[in-house]
C-alpha positions in Angstrom: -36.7 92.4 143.5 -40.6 92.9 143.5 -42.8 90.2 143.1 -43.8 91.4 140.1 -40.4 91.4 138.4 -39.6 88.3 139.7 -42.6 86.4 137.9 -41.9 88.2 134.7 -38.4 87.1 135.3 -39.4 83.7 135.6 -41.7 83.8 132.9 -39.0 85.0 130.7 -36.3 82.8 131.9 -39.3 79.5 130.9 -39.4 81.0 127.5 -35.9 81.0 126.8 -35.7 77.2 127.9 -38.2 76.2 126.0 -36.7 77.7 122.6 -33.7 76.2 123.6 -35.0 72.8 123.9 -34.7 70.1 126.1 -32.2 67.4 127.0 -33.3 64.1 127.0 -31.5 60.9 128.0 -33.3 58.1 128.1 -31.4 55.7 130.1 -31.6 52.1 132.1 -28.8 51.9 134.6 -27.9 48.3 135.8 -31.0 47.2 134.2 -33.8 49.3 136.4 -36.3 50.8 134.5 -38.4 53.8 135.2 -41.8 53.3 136.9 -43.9 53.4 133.8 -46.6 55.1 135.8 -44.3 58.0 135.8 -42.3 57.5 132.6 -43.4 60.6 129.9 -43.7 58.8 126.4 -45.3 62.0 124.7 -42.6 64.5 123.2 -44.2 65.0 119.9 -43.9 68.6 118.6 -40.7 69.6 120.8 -37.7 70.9 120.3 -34.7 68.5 121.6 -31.2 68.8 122.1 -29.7 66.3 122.7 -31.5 62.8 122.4 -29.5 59.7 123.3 -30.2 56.2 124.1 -27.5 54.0 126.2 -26.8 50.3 125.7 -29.2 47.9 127.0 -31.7 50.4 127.3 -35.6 50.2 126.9 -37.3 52.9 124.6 -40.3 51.6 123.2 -43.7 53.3 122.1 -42.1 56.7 122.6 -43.7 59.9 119.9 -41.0 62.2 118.8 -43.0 62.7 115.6 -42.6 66.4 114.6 -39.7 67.1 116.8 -36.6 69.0 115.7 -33.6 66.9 117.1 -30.1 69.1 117.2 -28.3 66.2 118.2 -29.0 62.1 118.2 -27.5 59.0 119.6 -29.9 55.8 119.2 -27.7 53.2 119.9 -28.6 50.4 117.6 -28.0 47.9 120.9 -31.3 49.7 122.9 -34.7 48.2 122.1 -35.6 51.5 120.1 -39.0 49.7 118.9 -42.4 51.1 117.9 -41.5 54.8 117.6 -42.5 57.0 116.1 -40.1 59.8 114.3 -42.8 60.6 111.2 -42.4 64.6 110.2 -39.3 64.6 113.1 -36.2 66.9 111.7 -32.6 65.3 112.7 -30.0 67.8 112.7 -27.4 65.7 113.2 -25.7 62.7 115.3 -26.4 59.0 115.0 -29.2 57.3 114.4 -29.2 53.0 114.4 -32.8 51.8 114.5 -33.3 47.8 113.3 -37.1 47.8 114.7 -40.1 48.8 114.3 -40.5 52.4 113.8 -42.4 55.2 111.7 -40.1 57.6 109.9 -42.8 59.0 108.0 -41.3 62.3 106.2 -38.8 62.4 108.9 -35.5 64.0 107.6 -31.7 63.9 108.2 -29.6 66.9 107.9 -26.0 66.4 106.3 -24.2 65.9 109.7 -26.4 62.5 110.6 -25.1 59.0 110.4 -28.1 56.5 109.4 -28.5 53.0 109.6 -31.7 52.0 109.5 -33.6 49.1 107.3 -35.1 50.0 104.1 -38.5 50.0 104.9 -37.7 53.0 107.0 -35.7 54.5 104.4 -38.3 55.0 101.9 -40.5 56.8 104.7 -38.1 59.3 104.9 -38.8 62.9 103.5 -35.0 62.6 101.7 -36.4 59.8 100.1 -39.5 61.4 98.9 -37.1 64.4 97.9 -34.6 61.8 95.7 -31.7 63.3 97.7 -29.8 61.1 100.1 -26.6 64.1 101.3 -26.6 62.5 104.7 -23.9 60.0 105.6 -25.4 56.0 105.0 -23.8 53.8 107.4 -23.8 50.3 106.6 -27.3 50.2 105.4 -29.3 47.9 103.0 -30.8 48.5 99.9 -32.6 45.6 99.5 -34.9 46.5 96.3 -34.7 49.9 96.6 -35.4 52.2 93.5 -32.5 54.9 94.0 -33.6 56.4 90.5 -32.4 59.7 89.4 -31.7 60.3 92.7 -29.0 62.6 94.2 -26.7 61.0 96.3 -23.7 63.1 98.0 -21.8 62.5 102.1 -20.4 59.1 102.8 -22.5 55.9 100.5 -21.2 53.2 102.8 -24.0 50.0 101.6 -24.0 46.8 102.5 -26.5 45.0 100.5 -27.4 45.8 97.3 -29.7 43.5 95.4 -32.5 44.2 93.8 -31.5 47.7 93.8 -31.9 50.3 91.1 -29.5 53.2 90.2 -31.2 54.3 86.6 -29.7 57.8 85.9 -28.5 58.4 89.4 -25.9 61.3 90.5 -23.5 60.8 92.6 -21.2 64.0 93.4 -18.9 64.9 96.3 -19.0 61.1 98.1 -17.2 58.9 99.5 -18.2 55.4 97.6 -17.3 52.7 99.7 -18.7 49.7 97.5 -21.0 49.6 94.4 -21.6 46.9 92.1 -20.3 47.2 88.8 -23.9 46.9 87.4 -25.6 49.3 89.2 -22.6 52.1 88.8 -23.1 51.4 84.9 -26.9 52.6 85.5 -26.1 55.7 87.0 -25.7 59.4 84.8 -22.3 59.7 86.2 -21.5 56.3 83.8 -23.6 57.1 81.1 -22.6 60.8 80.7 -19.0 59.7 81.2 -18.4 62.6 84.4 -17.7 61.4 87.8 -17.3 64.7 90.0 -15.2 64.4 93.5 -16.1 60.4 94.1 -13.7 58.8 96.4 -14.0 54.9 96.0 -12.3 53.9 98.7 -13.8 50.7 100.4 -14.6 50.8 104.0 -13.0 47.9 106.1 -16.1 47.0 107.5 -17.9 47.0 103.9 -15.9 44.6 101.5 -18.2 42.5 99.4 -17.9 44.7 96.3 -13.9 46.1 95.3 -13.9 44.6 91.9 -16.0 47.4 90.4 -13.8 48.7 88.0 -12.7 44.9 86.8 -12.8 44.5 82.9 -15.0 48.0 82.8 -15.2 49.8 80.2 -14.6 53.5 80.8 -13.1 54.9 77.4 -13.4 58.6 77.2 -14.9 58.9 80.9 -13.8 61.8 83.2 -12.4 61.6 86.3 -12.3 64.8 88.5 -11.0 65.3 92.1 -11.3 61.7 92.0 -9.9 58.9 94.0 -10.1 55.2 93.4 -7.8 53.2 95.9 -7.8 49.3 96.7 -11.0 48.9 93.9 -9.0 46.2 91.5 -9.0 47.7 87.7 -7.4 44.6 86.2 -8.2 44.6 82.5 -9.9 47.8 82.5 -10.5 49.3 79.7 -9.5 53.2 79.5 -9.2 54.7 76.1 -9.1 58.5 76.5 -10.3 58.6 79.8 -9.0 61.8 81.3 -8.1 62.2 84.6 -7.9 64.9 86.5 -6.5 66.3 89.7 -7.2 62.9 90.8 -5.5 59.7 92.7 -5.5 56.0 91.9 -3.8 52.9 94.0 -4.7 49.9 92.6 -3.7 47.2 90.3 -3.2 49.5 86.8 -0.5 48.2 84.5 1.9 51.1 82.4 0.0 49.7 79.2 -3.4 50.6 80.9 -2.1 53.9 81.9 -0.6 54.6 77.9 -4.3 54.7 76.8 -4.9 57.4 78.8 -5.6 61.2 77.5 -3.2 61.6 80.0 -0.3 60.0 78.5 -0.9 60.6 75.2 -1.1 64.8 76.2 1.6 64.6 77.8 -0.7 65.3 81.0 0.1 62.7 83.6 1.1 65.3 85.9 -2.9 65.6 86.9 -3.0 61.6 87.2 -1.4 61.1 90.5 0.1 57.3 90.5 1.7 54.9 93.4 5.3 55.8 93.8 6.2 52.1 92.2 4.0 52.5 88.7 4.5 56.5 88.2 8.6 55.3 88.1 7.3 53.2 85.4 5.4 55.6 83.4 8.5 58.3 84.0 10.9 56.1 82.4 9.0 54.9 79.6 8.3 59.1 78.8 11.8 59.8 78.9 12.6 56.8 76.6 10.1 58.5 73.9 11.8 62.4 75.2 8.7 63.0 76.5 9.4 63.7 80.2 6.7 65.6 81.9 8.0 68.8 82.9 7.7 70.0 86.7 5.9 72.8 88.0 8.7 75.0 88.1 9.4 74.2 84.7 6.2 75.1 83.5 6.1 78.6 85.3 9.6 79.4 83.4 8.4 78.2 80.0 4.8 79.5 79.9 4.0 76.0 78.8 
């Protein structure tokens, strides 16, 4: 190979690395640090691919703003402190950050799992946008305005006061704790339509199950919904239509009689704990109303 070739070889070979990205661990084995004479703290406008942080280590006063991350691991047990990720782009991985750091406009794609306070959260560019469709892990909400924002992934919140849900949307989440007050601010309450919401609380997360307690949610819709282990003693559910969707909790057969369900003769689109859908089978055939199976249906056209 000429000299000639070679360089452009090389030259072609750097440019191809460089769109790729680089790799980046930054990590403190047995407690030895890098000499900071020759430690790089300057990666601002770069393309990284995998940035990851290891237990016990070190990274403070390091600029990734404007960076476009494919993949993150900041362990929140590293002294990530006085970063700066403003304007960075996180395409996915985890992110745990309890210090102080800029996330000015920095945003998370749908595959990211954040934790970080909420100070940090109201920096964010998803913030700014009003659309939260990244997974929130364990974070606070300490008086945070969540507003007619759009909130979709996995809401997994562990502190919630002085926060503010007016005419928020949830959609296609998993709900692992919300206060009965704040879910009656959001559209999905007042406009009686809650569209593929799991409430399922997380084991970690368990200072709010009693959500649905004594609520009122006469003539509300329930689609590709689950609610399991959130108590609905003495709920109130007039109407409410349910559909295509799973509950486990504490309903009673009288609670379930108010439903549209019941009294269409739908129940087969309310699926029930083996125990209580005995129940509700036995009290339909005792008013020769049994609900007819899918084969059934097919046959009769009805």
């Amino acid at each position: 190979m000429s000299k000639k070739k070679l360089i452009v070889f090389c030259l072609f070979f750097l440019l191809i690395r460089s769109a790729e990205g680089s790799d980046i661990h930054l990590v403190t084995v047995n407690n030895h640090r890098e000499n900071s004479d020759s430690r790089r703290y300057d990666y601002s406008h770069e393309r990284i691919r995998e940035l990851i942080t290891w237990e016990d280590d070190s990274v403070s006063g390091y600029d990734f703003s404007y960076c476009i991350i494919d993949k993150a691991r900041l362990d929140c047990l590293s002294d990530i402190s006085n970063c700066s990720f403003a304007h960075a782009r996180f395409l996915a991985g985890n992110v745990s950050v309890y210090k102080d750091c800029n996330f000015t406009q920095a945003w998370f794609g749908p595959k990211c799992y954040v934790s970080i306070p909420p100070e940090n959260l109201i920096q964010t560019k998803n913030f700014h946008l009003k659309r939260l469709d990244f997974v929130l892990l364990g974070v606070s909400l300490h008086n945070v305005d969540c507003s007619s924002f759009d909130i979709s992934n996995q809401f997994i919140v562990r502190d919630f006061e002085g926060a503010c849900f007016n005419d928020t949307y949830f959609h296609d989440v998993w709900i692992a704790s919300i206060p009965k007050e704040l879910l009656k601010q959001t559209r999905n309450y007042k406009e009686g339509i809650f569209y593929k919401i799991k409430f399922i609380p997380d084991r970690h997360i368990t200072n709010v199950k009693n959500t649905f307690q004594n609520l009122d949610i006469s003539k509300k819709e329930f689609i590709e919904c689950s609610i399991v282990n959130f108590s609905m003693k003495n709920a109130i559910m007039e109407d409410t239509v349910f559909i295509d969707t799973y509950i486990s909790s504490d309903l009673t057969l009288e609670q379930i009689k108010q439903t549209w369900n019941y009294k269409s003769g739908r129940m087969d689109l309310l699926k029930l704990p083996e125990g209580l859908q005995k129940q509700v089978d036995a009290e339909l055939e005792k008013e020769g109303r049994r609900v007819k199976t899918d084969v059934e249906k097919e046959f009769t056209g009805k």
